[in-house]
C-alpha positions as CSV (number, residue, x, y, z in Angstrom):
1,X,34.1,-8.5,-11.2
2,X,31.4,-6.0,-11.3
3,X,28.0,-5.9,-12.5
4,X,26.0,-3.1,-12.8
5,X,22.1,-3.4,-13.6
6,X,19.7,-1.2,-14.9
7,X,15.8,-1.8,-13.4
8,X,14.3,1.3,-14.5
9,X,12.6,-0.4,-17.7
10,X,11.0,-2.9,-15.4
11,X,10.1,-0.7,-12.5
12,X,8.4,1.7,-15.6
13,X,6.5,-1.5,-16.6
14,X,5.6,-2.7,-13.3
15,X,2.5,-0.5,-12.9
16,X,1.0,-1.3,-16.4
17,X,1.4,-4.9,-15.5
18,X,-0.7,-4.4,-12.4
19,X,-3.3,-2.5,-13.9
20,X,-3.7,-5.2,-16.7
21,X,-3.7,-8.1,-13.9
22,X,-5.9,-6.5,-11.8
23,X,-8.4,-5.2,-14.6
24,X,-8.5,-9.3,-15.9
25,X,-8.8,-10.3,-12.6
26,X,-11.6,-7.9,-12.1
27,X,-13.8,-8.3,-15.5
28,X,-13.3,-12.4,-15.0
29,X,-14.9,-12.0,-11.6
30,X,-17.5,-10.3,-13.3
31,X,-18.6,-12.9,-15.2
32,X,-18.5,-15.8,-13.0
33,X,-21.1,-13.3,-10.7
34,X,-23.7,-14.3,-13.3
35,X,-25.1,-17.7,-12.3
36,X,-25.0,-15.4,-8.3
37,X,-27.1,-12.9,-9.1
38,X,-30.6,-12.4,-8.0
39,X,-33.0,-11.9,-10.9
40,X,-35.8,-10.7,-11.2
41,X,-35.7,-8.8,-14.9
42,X,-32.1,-9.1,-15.4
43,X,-31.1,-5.4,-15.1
44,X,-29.0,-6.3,-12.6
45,X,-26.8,-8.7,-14.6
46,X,-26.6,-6.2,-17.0
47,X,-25.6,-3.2,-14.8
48,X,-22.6,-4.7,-13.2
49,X,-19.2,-3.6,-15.0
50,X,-15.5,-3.7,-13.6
51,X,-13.9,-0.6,-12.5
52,X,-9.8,-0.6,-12.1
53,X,-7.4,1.9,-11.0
54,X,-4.1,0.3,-10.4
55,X,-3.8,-1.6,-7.7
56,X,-7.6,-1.5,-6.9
57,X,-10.0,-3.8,-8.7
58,X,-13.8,-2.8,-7.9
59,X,-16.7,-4.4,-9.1
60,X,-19.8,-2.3,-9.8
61,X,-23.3,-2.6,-10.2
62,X,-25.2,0.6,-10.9
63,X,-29.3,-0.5,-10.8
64,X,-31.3,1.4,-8.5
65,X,-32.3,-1.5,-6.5
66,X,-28.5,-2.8,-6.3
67,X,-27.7,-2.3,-2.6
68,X,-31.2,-3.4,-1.4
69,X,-30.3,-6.5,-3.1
70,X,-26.8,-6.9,-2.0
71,X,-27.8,-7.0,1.5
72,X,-31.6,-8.1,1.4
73,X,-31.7,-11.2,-1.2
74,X,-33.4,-14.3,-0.5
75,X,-31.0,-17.4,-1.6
76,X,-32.6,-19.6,-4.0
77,X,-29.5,-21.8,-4.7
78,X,-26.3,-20.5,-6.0
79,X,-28.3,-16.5,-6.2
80,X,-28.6,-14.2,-3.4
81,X,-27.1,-11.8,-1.1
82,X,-23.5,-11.2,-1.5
83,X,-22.8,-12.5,-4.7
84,X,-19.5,-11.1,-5.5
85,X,-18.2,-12.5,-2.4
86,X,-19.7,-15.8,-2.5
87,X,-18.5,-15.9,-6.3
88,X,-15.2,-15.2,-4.9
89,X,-15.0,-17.7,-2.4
90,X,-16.2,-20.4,-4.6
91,X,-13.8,-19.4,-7.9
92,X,-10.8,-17.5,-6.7
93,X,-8.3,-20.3,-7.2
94,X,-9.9,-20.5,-11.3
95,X,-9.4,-16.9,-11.2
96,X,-6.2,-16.4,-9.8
97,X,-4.8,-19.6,-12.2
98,X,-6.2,-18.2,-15.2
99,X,-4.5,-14.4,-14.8
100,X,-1.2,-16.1,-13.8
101,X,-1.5,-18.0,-17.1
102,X,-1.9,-14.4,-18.6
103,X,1.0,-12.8,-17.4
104,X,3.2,-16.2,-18.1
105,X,3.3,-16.9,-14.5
106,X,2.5,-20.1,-12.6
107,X,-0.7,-20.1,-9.7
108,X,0.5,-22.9,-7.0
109,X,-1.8,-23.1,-4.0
């Protein structure tokens, strides 16, 4: 018996699964930055957007005062310096669940 099959539809969907994986993966990041954040007016918060190219999920946040921050603010509980990794650290398995969910997979630890 032989069996021949044919992966070229899957391999052509492969990268536009990625991009929509990473791009959820990236905006719910994001927003679980919030409570993170350093405040002072708020600008902040509302500068940060996510930026995905396949297979490269970057978070950006474009006040003028943004890097100053990321490397200079005081904590005062959950906000401070960092955020976006902190966030990570503390929400990655939520993130990583929920996305799996997304794309009909299953997140085991």
């Amino acid at each position: 018996m032989k069996v021949i099959t044919d992966f070229r539809g899957v391999y052509q969907k492969i990268p536009k699964i990625r991009r929509e994986i990473v791009a959820d993966a990236s905006t719910q990041l994001l927003r679980k930055c919030d409570p993170y954040l350093p405040e002072l007016t708020g600008r902040l918060k509302q500068s940060g957007y996510a930026y995905s190219k396949p297979e490269q999920g970057q978070l950006v946040w474009v006040a003028p005062y943004a890097v100053m921050r990321w490397h200079h603010a005081k904590h005062r509980g959950l906000k401070g310096s960092k955020w976006a990794f902190r966030c990570w650290y503390d929400c990655k398995h939520q993130i990583l669940r929920n996305t799996a969910q997304k794309v009909g997979g299953k997140y085991i630890l």
